[in-house]
N, C-alpha and C positions, 0 to 999 in steps of 0.2 A: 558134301554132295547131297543134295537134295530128294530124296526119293519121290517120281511121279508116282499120282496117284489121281483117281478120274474126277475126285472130290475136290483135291486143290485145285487144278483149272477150270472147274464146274462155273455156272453163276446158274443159283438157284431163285426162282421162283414160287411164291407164299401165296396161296387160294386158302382163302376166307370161305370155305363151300357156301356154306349160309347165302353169303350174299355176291358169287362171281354170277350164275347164271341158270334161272328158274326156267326148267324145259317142260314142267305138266301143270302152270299155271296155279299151282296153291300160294305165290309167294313167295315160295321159299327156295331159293337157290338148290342145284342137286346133282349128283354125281353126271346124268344123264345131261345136263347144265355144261360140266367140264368138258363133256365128250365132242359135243356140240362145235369149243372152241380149241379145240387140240390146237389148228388149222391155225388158229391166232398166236396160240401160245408159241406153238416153233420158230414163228413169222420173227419173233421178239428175238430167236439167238440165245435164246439162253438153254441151260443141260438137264437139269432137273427140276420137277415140280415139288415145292413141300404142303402137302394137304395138311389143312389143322383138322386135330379130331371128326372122325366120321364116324364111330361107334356109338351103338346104344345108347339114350342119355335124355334124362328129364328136363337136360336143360337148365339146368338152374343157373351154370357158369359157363352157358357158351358153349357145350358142348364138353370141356374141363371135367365134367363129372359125369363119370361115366361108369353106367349099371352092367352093361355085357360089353366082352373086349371083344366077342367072337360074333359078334351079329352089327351090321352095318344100320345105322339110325333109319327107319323105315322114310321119313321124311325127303332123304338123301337119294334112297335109290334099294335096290338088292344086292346079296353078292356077286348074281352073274352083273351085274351092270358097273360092280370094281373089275372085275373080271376084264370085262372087257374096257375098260378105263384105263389098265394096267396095260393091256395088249394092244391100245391106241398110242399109251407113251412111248414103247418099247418097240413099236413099229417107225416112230420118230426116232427112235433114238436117244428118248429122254427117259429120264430117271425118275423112281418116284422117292418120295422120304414121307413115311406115316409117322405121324404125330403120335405118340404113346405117352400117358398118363399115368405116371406108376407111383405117383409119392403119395395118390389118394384116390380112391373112389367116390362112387356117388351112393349115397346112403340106403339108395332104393337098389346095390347090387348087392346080389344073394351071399355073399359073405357077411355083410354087413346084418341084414337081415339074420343071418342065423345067428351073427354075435350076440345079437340083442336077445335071444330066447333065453339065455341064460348065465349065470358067471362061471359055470363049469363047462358050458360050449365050446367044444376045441375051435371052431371060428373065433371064440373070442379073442384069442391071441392074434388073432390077424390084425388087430386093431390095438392102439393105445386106452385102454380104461384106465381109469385110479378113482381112488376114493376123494372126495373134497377134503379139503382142510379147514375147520371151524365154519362148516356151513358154506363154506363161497368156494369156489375154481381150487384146483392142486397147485397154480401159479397163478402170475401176472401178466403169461404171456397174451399180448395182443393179436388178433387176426390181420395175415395182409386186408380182410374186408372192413376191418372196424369190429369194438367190441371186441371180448375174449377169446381166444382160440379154445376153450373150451366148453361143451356141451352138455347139461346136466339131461340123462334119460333117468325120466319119473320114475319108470317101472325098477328097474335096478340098483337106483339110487346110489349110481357112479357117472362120473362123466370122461366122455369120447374126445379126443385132440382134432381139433378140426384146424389148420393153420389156413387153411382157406374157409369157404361158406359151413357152413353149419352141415349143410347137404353133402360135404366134401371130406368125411372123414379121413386123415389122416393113417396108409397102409402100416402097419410095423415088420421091417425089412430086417430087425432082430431075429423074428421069429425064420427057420428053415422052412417047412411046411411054404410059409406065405412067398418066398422067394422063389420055391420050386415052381407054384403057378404062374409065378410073373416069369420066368424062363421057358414054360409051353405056351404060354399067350404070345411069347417074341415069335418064335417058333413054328407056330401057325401063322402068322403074317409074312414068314421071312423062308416058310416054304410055297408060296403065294407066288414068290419072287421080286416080294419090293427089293427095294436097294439100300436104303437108308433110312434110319429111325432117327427122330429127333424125340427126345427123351427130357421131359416137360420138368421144370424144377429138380433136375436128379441132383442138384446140392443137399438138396433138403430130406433124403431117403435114410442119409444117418444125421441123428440130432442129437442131441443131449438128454439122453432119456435120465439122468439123476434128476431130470427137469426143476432145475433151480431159479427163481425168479432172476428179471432182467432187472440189469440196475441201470438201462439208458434209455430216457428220452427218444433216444435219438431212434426210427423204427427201423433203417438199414442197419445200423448198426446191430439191432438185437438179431437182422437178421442173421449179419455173420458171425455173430457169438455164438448163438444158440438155437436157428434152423439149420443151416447150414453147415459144411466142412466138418460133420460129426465124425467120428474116434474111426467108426467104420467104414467111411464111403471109400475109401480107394480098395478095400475087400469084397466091396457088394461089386463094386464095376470089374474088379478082377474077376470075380465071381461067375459074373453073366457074359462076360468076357471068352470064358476060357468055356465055360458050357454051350456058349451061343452062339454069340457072333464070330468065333475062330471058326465056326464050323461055316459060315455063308458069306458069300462077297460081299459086306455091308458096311455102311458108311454107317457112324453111328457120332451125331452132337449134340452135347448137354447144353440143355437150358442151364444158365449157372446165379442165380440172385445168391449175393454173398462171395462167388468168389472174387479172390484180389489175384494182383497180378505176382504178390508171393508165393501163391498156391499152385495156382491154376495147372503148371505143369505135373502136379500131381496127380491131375484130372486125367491127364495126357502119356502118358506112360506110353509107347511102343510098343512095349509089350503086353501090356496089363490093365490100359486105358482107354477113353474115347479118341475119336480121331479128330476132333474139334469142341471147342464150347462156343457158346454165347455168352459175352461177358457183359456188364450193364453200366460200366463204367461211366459213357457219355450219355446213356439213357437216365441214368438218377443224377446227372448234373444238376436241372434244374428243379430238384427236391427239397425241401426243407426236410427239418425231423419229423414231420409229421407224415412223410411219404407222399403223394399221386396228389394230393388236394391240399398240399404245402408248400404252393412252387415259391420258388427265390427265381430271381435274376441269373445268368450266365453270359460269359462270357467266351469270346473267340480264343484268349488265353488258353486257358479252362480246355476248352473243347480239342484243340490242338494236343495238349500238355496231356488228354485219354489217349491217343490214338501212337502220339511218341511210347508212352508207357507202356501199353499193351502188345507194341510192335518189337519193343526193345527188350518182352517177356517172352516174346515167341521167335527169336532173333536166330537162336540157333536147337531148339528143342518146340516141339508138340506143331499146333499151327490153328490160325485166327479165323475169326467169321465178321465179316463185314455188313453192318447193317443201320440204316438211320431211323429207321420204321417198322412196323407189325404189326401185328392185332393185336398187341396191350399198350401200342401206344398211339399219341396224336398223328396226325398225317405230315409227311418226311416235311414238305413246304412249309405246311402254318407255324413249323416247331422249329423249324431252322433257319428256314427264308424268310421270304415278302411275299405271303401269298394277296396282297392286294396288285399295287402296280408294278409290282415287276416280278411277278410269279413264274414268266416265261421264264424269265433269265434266273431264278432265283432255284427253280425247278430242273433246272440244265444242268445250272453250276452243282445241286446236290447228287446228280445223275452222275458226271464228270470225277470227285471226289470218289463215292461207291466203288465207281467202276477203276480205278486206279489206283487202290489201296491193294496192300497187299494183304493174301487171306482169301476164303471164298465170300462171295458177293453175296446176299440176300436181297434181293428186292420185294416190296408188298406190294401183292394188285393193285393196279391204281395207280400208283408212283410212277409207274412207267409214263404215265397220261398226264401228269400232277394233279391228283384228287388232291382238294383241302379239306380242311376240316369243316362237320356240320355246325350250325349254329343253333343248339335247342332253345325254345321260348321256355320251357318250363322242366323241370322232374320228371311231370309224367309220359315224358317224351324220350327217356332214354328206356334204353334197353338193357342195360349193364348192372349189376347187381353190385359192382365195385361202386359204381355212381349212385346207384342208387339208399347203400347203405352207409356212404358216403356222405351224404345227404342228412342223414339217421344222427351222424357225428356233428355234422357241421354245426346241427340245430342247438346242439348240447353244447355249442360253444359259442351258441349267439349269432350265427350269422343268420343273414333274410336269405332266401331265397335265389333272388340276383345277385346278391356276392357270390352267393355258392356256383350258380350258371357259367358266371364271369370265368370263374376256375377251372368246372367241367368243360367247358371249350375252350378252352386251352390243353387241359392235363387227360380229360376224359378217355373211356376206350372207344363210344360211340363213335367219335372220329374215324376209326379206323375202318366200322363194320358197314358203315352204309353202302346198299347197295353198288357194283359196279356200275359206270357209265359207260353203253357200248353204244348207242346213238341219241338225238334227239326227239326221239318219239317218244308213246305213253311210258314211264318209267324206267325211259332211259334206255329203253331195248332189255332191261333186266328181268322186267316178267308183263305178264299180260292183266295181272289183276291185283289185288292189294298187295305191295310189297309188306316183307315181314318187319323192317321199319322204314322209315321213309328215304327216298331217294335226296340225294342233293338238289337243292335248287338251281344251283349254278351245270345244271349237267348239259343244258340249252344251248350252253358256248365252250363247253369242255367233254368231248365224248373222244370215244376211240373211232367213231366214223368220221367226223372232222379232222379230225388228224391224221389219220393215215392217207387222205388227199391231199395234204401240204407239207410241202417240203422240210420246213423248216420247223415244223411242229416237235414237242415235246417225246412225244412217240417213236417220230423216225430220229429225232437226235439221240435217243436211249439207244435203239438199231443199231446205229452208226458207232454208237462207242462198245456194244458188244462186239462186232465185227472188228474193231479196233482191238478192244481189247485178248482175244481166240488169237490174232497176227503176230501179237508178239508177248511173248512170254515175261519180259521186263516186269508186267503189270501181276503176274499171279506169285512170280519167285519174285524179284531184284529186292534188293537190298531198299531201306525206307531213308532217306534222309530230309528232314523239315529243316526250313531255312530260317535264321531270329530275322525278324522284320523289325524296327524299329515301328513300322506302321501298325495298330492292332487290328486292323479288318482282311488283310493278304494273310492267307497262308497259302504258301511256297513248299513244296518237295521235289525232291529228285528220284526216283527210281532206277536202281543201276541193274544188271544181270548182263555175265557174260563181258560181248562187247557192244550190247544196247545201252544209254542211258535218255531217260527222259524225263523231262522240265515241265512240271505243271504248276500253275498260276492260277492261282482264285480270290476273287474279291466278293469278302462277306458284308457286301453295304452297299445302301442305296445311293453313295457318292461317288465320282470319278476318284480313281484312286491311285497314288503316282506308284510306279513299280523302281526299285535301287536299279542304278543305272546298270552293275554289273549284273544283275538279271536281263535287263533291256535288249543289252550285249547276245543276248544267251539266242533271243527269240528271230530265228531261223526258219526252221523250217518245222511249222502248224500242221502236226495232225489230223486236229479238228478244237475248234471253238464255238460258243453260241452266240455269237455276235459276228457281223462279216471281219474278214481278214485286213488287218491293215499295221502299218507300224507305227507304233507309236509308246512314247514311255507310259501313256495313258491307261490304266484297266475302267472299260465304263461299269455300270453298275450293277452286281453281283457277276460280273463278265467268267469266264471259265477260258481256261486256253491250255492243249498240252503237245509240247514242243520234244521234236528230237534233236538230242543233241550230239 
């Protein structure tokens, strides 16, 4: 038996604030921005909103690193203008989920700061220090940004674990004292009245503090050896668990880099756990060892053979979060589809899969419209600090310039943050004066005002399968069964629950594609598809179709 819960039938929606919608003209996207477009958001059918980091922050990582938890980024807005941000969802009917950043700070928050005064400052423990070993780093561990995860401070003459930016030190969640704050910072947002916290890297909050060098190449893998799945994370989560969030209606889902699908329901407990993760399964498919700027090839195999797995992990214990997109990655189309000529259809069919997985749904602004990805001319044209120290490594390994671009648009985060497109006017309807980085070019023939006047647009087909999806429950509980194709471009599932079952068909390629005749058999009576209706053993190219049977 299955326990409802307002998070599993949810389908949650991801605001990039930065860049959905600049209301006072400096650029820069803002709470007052959100407010703006409630009226859109609900139009979409979906339950909850998840804002990424809106707290205090120099910015170094996007917002990621963050100086005050308790003061709202002055760029963004005030608190009365969450305030009533919160009381515009909630009048919808919609949910919010704050992004919370606990596995590290920004160097410029007053803990931090007080670490640094001394080695006998009780902040100091709030932080990982060690002494070097023979002059260089206390390990080998590398930064997800490139370079060392370690930071040598002159004055002290120890250095600080930084696994992300330099700017980003790493919290220590060994220490009590340091837990105690991160449980009143929940606390105050969650007597606010948000609903759900999404809980940024919480893999990585217990590590390996005997901190022993890595012996692999390979840089996921050192994640999950040695950031991740540390000795204590299922006691910190019990921990915050049993102090926190038992006490408030709250959804709460880890970011998870590092976990597998033999773990994960550890994450998940019932009683002692989160109520979801994000796992990265099919997001580091196309990774080499070298991580974000090492891509390999992938396959449809591959990508199907994530989603059996992690389906087959949550089958009868914890429960999944569906997502092909985000702000750390490329945009859902350019990474998965065809965003040249059949972007429509390519853009549909990833819509169609989303939404008929089982698990809650994530969708990223944009996606709903199919943003593609940007195409930068140069370096000094991203905004990203991963790309751009990214860049810093490439060099060290010989590549020009244009190899390295080739990569960033493709793997880059840029992709994801560029402004939204809400029309075809001065920058796209996103703001009135220099965006904080540049709009898409392509936004002249892709906006959310063209679309929502044609029927058949990317937009209202996303609608159409929310509404589909809210009808029948199949889609958030049933049972997941993937079909072997002999073909590699179809994948084929079934969805059973109760005494619903439903037949969905998708062709991942720019060819006509023959469907096995005992599927053919199957296709009755059409839901919905992004190509018109007709019968045939035929799938045209990237086609979507999902059948009750």
């Amino acid at each position: 038996m299955i326990k409802q819960a307002w998070w599993k039938e949810a389908i949650v929606y991801q605001i990039y604030p930065r860049s959905f919608k600049d209301s006072n003209g400096d650029g820069i996207g803002d709470l007052r921005g959100i407010i703006e477009k409630l009226d859109y958001i609900e139009s979409l059918g979906v339950d909850a909103v998840w804002l990424n980091p809106i707290f205090r922050s120099p910015n170094d990582d996007g917002g990621y690193d963050i100086s005050d938890y308790y003061t709202i980024q002055p760029e963004f807005g005030t608190m009365a203008d969450f305030d009533e941000l919160l009381k515009g969802l909630h009048h919808r009917k919609l949910k919010l989920i704050m992004d919370l950043v606990l596995n590290h700070s920004s160097d410029e928050h007053e803990w931090f700061q007080k670490s640094r005064v001394s080695l006998d400052n009780p902040y100091r423990k709030y932080y990982f220090w060690k002494q070097g070993k023979e002059g260089k780093a206390p390990n080998n561990w590398p930064s997800f940004f490139g370079g060392s995860a370690w930071q040598l401070d002159d004055d002290s003459g120890e250095y600080y674990l930084h696994l992300f930016s330099r700017k980003q030190p790493d919290l220590n969640w060994e220490h009590q004292p340091l837990r105690n704050e991160v449980h009143q910072l929940m606390k105050f947002w969650l007597d606010k009245g948000v609903d759900g916290l999404r809980l940024d890297v919480i893999s990585a909050i217990s590590k390996r503090v005997d901190f022993p060098d890595t012996d692999t190449e390979d840089f996921n893998e050192t994640i999950r050896r040695y950031y991740a799945n540390g000795p204590r994370l299922q006691e910190f989560i019990s921990e915050a668990r049993e102090k926190v969030w038992n006490h408030y209606d709250v959804m709460t889902v880890g970011e998870g880099p590092g976990i597998t699908p033999q773990n994960a329901i550890a994450y998940l407990d019932e009683k002692k756990g989160l109520n979801m993760i994000f796992h990265f399964g099919h997001m580091f498919i196309d990774q080499g060892p070298g991580g974000r700027f090492d891509p390999i090839p992938w396959t449809l195999h591959e990508f199907k053979k994530v989603f059996k797995t992690w389906d087959d992990a949550f089958a009868s214990h914890g429960w999944g979060s569906v997502f092909l997109g985000n702000h750390d990655f490329p945009r859902m189309v350019s990474r998965w589809g065809n965003d040249q000529e059949y972007w429509q259809e390519s853009s549909t069919l990833l819509c169609t899969l989303l939404l008929t997985m089982r698990g809650t749904p994530f969708i990223f602004m944009g996606d709903e419209i199919g943003m593609t990805n940007m195409v930068l001319s140069s370096i000094s044209e991203s905004r990203d600090i991963e790309t751009q120290t990214g860049w810093q490594e490439a060099q060290k390994r010989g590549l020009t310039e244009p190899q390295f671009l080739k990569i960033a648009n493709y793997s880059g985060r840029d992709n994801a943050r560029t402004p939204m497109q809400w029309d075809s006017g001065k920058e796209a309807g996103f703001t009135n004066a220099q965006p904080w980085m540049p709009v898409n070019p392509n936004y002249n023939r892709l906006n959310v005002q063209l679309q929502a006047g044609t029927s058949q647009s990317v937009l209202n087909y996303f609608r159409a399968l929310t509404r589909m999806r809210k009808s029948h429950a199949v889609f958030a509980h049933g049972t997941y069964n993937p079909m072997d194709t002999r073909d590699e471009n179809l994948f084929i599932y079934f969805r059973e629950w109760q005494q619903e079952k439903m037949l969905i068909v998708l062709n991942f390629c720019n060819e006509v594609t023959i469907l096995p005749k005992e599927v053919h058999a199957m296709l009755a009576k059409r839901l919905i598809g992004n190509y018109p209706e007709r019968n045939s053993p035929e799938l045209r190219p990237w086609e979507a179709g999902v059948y009750q049977l």
